[in-house]
ZAVEXVO-998241 format. One record per residue (C-alpha): y, z, x; residue in one letter. Coordinates in pm, whole numbers, plus 50000, padded with zeros to 5 digits. Example, Ala and Ser with C-alpha at 12.3 -4.5 7.8 and 13.67 -1.06 7.14 Angstrom:
REM ZAVEXVO-998241
495505078051230A;498945071451367S;
***
This chain:
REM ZAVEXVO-998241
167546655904989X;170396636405171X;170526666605412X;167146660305458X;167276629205513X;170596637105784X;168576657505992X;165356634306020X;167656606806100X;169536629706361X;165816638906488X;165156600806521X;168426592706723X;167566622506955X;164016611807030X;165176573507074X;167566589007317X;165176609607492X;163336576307529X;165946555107662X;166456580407922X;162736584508028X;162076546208056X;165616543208258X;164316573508452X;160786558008544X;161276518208543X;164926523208743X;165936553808956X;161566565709016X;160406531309052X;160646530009433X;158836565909444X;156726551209179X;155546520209393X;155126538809728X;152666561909564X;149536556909818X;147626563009452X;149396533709289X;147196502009364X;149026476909097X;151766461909296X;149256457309586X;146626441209328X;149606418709205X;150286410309547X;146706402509632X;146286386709380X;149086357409346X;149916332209608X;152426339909920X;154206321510158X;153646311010497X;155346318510797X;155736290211074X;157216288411420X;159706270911502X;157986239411596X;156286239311285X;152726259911373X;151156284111108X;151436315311194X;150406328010877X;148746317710542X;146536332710294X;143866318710148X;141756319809818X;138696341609768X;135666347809513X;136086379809491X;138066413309361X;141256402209530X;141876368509500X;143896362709851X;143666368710189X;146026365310459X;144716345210777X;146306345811064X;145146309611265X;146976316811611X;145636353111635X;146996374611887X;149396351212015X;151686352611743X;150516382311582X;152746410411708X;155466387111525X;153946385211205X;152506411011208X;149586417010927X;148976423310569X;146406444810438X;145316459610102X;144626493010263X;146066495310581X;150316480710457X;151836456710634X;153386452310953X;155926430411159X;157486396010962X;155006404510705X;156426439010595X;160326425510691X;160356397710467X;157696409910191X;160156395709895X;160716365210052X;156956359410103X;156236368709749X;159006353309585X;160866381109453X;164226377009626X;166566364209327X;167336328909528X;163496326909455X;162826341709170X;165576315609003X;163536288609103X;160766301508935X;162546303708568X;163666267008643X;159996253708607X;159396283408350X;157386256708146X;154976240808459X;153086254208716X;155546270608985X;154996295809156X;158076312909309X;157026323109712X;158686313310025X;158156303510339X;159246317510670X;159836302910941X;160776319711247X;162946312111514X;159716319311802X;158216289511951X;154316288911968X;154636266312308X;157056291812433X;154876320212317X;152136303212499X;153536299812840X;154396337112846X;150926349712767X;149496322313016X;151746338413252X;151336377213220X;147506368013241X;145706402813180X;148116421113320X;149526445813127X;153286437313034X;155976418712824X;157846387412806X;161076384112610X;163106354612558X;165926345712325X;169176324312309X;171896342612382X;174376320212200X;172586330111847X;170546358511923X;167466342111820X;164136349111980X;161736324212138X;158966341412249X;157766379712207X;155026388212339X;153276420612499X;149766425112683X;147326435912475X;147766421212236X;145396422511901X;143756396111636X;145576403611300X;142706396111146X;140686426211221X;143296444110982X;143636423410700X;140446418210631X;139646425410246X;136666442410323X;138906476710340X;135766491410512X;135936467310784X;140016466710827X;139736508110831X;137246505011122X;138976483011285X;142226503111260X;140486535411403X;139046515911687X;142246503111756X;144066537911735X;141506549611955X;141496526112228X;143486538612561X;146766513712650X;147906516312246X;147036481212149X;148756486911791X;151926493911984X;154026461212067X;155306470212382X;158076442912402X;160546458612198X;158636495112086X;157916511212450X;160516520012689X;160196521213064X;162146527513341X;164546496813410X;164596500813769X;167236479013993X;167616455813665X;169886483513545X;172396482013817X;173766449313605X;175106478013381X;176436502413667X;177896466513842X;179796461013482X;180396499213452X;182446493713781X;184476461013710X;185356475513351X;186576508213474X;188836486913741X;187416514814037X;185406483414165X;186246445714231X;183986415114392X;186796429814754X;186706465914685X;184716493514821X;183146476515059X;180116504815097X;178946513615428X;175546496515563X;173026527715574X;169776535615501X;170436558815235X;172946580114982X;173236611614944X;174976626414647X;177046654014623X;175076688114518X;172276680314686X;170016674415028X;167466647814843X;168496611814978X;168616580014761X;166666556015006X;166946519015033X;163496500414993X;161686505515311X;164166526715481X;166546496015523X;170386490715633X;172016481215288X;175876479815217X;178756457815115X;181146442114880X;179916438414530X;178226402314510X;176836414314839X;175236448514716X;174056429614452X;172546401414572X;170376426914802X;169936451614569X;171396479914768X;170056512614596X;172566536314865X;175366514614691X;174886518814355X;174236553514392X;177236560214590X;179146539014295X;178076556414020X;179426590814174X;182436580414366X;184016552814157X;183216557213808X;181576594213674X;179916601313375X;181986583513099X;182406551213248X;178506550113316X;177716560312918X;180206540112786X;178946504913002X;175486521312886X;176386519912519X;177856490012522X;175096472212636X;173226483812346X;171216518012488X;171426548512270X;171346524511970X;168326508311839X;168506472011775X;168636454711462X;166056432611519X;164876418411195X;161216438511288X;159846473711235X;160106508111421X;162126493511713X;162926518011958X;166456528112101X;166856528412498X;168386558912602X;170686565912892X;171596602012920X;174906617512785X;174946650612950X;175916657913323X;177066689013320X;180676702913381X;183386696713668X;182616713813970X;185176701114200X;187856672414223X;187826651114563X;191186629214625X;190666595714563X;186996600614407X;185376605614077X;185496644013966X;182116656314114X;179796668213837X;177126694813842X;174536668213763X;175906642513993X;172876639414167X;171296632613842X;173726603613815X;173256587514092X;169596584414030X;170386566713676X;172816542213862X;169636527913974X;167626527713670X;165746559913751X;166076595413632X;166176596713213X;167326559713190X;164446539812962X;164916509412830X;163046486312643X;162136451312737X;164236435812460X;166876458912556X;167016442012935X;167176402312750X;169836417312547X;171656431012881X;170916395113058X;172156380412724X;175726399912693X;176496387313065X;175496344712958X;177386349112649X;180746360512764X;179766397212694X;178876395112368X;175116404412278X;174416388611964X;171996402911673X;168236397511807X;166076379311505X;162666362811463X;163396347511070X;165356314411125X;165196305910770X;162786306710451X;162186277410250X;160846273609893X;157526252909838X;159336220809787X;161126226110165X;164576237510005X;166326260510280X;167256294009993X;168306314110299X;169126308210687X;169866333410913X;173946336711033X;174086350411366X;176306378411392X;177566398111717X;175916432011747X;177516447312072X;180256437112285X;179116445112625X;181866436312863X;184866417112851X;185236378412854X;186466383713213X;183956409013366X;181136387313220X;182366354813458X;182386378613732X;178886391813647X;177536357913624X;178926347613903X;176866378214054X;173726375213888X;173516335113996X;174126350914299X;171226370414323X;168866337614271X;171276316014525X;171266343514840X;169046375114740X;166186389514576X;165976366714268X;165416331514501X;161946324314286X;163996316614009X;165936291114159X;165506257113869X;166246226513988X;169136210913763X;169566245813619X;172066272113649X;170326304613701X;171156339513737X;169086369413765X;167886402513918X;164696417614025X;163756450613933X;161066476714074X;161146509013878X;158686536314099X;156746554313893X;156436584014115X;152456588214193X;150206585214505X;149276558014593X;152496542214528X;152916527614208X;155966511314036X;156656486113687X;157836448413812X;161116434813612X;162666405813646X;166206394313363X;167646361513371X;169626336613220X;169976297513265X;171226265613090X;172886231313276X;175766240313492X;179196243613401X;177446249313027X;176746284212822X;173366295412897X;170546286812595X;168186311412747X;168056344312847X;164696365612951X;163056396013051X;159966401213216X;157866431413277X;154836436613422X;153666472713467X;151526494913663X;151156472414001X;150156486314321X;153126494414579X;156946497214554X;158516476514712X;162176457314618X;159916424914657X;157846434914377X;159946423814019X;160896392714257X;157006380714348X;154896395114063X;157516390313748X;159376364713871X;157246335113842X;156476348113503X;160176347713385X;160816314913582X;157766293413437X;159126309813036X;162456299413122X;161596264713247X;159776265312899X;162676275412660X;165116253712822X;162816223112737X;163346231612361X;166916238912345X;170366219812326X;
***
């Protein structure tokens, strides 16, 4: 009998252990697998069906809220501003997931961070319910003046404070209602989701800091540091010839000026007039390949940014010229793809860059040449107003040195003092810039406007840094980032610097 006995009591242990490693199995290492299961509608229904947070701007505006219903799921999220603020906070939908702030900062929204969560088991024994607020670092006035600005047009405004990293406004054109997709009518949201999908200009997509373009003349900030950081170039040395055009080694195909005219100089000069022969001529002659990359990558492209938002995507400069084909005295080695290099020195060729990407590159040179970690969460409060979490700013990239950046500045203020960049001369304000028209190649002549700036009170660091794009306008001309994005970035600029200190 007691053997008996033995082996039912082994049989016992076994199974309990079996057990213990099942639950451990499903409720620890599957649960994530568990949860994402498109078939698993509980944690949505819990989610739907307690209260969430808000999330505010920065000068204290709902952005987002949800609010009670009579019906299967007991909340809704609203979104009162629309599409104005939307593409930051994105939306939250039963059937459709979540997007932007919303899907960033779910557990902070729904109270399950453990700052939160502790709060809760505090007033275990009343009515408290654990979510949290976000508020953002974005401005709605801010936000406001850049749609104003870009109008219809199709484009993107960016604008952040270099000092911190934290954004002000983000905003793209078009733009769409948040509403539309998190309706609780799933059959509405759905058919408003394949509308959306199926409209031409990708509405869904938010342009700002998910679409790359070509940078255009903005870009030769980077080649400009490439040169100083490399020591091949100085504000006295080369002083490239005034010509009408560049041609690189390898090849017959010219690199014109805009409109066929007489460009050369010192750097500041070359700069300040946007010299496309120069640049060209710079990238081959002075630095090569790795010197181009490596200012490149240290501006941030060929890395995607961590900004605190979804699917960002990585600018890319390319990494592959080819081998040495021959070694001139006193040049760069000459490359089989040098012609190919010459064309990115300009922001042409395979160079793409996001909007954000071009703030960020505007930012490193205000900041001393460091490009601090972008972010749109400032900090998230509890319901009684308790700050459980701020953001820390933290450096992401160091772009330049302390030393190249002054000389950069003193370039890019430059630009706005004597050359292409005048429109974004501020009273009171020190402001430095550069235009940017990127051609998209197609008859009639077509090409994106940019325009990246900085300002803040002279002899001060800059609060503000921007980037402005506005895309598909008629012509090519160097004119064009200066008169069609310009007033854009000025007026957002003018706006920014009102709110900061």
């Amino acid at each position: 009998m007691s053997r008996q006995i033995r082996i039912l009591g082994a049989v016992i242990l076994v199974a309990y252990a079996a057990l213990f490693v099942k639950l451990n199995q499903v409720q620890v290492f599957q649960a994530g697998a568990y949860n994402a299961r498109p078939d698993n509608t509980r944690s949505l229904q819990r989610d739907f069906n307690q209260p969430r947070g808000a999330i505010v701007t920065a000068d204290g505006e709902v952005a987002a809220r949800s609010e009670e219903r009579r019906d299967a799921l007991r909340y809704q999220r609203v979104y009162p501003e629309k599409e104005l603020l939307g593409q930051v906070t994105g939306y939250f939908s039963f059937t459709l997931g979540s997007t932007g702030v919303e899907r960033t900062y779910n557990d902070q929204l729904s109270g399950r961070t453990p700052a939160l969560e502790l709060r809760q088991l505090k007033g275990l024994f009343s009515d408290v319910s654990s979510e949290g607020n976000v508020v953002l670092t974005v401005r709605k006035d801010v936000q406001q003046v850049a749609r104003d600005q870009l109008e219809e047009r199709p484009g993107s405004v960016v604008a952040l404070d270099p000092r911190t990293g934290a954004i002000l406004a983000l905003y793209s054109n078009p733009a769409i209602d948040p509403n539309l997709l998190s309706n609780n009518d799933t059959e509405q949201a759905a058919k408003a989701k394949r509308f959306l999908d199926a409209v031409p200009g990708k509405p869904l997509l938010v342009r700002s800091y998910q679409e790359r373009y070509f940078p255009g003349s903005t870009f030769k900030v980077v080649t400009a540091t490439g040169g100083l950081t490399s020591g091949t170039v100085t504000t006295a040395a080369p002083d490239y010839p005034v010509v009408t055009s560049y041609t690189p080694p390898l090849t017959t195909r010219a690199i014109s000026n805009f409109g066929g005219a007489p460009c050369g100089g010192t750097l500041l000069v070359i700069l300040a007039r946007s010299c496309n022969s120069s640049f060209a001529q710079m990238a081959v002659e002075q630095l090569g390949p790795d010197p181009m990359i490596g200012a490149a990558e240290s501006a941030g492209f060929n890395d995607v940014p961590p900004i605190d938002l979804p699917s960002a995507a990585e600018s890319v400069y390319p990494t592959d010229f080819g081998s040495v084909v021959r070694r001139p005295e006193g040049q760069a080695p000459v490359y089989e793809d040098s012609p190919k290099l010459a064309q990115t020195a300009i922001g042409q060729n395979d160079v793409r860059s996001t909007p954000l990407q071009m703030a960020l590159v505007a930012a490193g040179v205000a900041n001393g040449g460091r490009i601090m970690t972008p972010h749109v969460m400032g900090e998230v409060q509890a319901r009684d107003g308790e700050v459980v979490q701020r953001y820390e700013p933290t450096t992401w990239k160091e772009s330049m040195s302390a030393d190249v950046a002054r000389t950069m500045r003193t370039a890019m203020v430059g630009v706005v003092q004597d050359g292409t960049a005048k429109v974004m001369a501020i009273p009171g304000v020190e402001v430095g810039a550069k235009t940017g028209t990127a051609q998209l190649g197609t008859q009639p002549p077509r090409s994106h406007g940019w325009m990246i700036a900085f300002g803040g009170p002279p002899g001060e660091p800059s609060r503000v840094a921007v980037a402005v794009l506005v895309e598909n306008l008629d012509g090519a001309s160097e004119a064009t980032g200066g008169s069609v994005a310009g007033p854009v970035a000025r007026a957002v600029l003018e706006a920014a610097l009102a709110v900061t200190s």
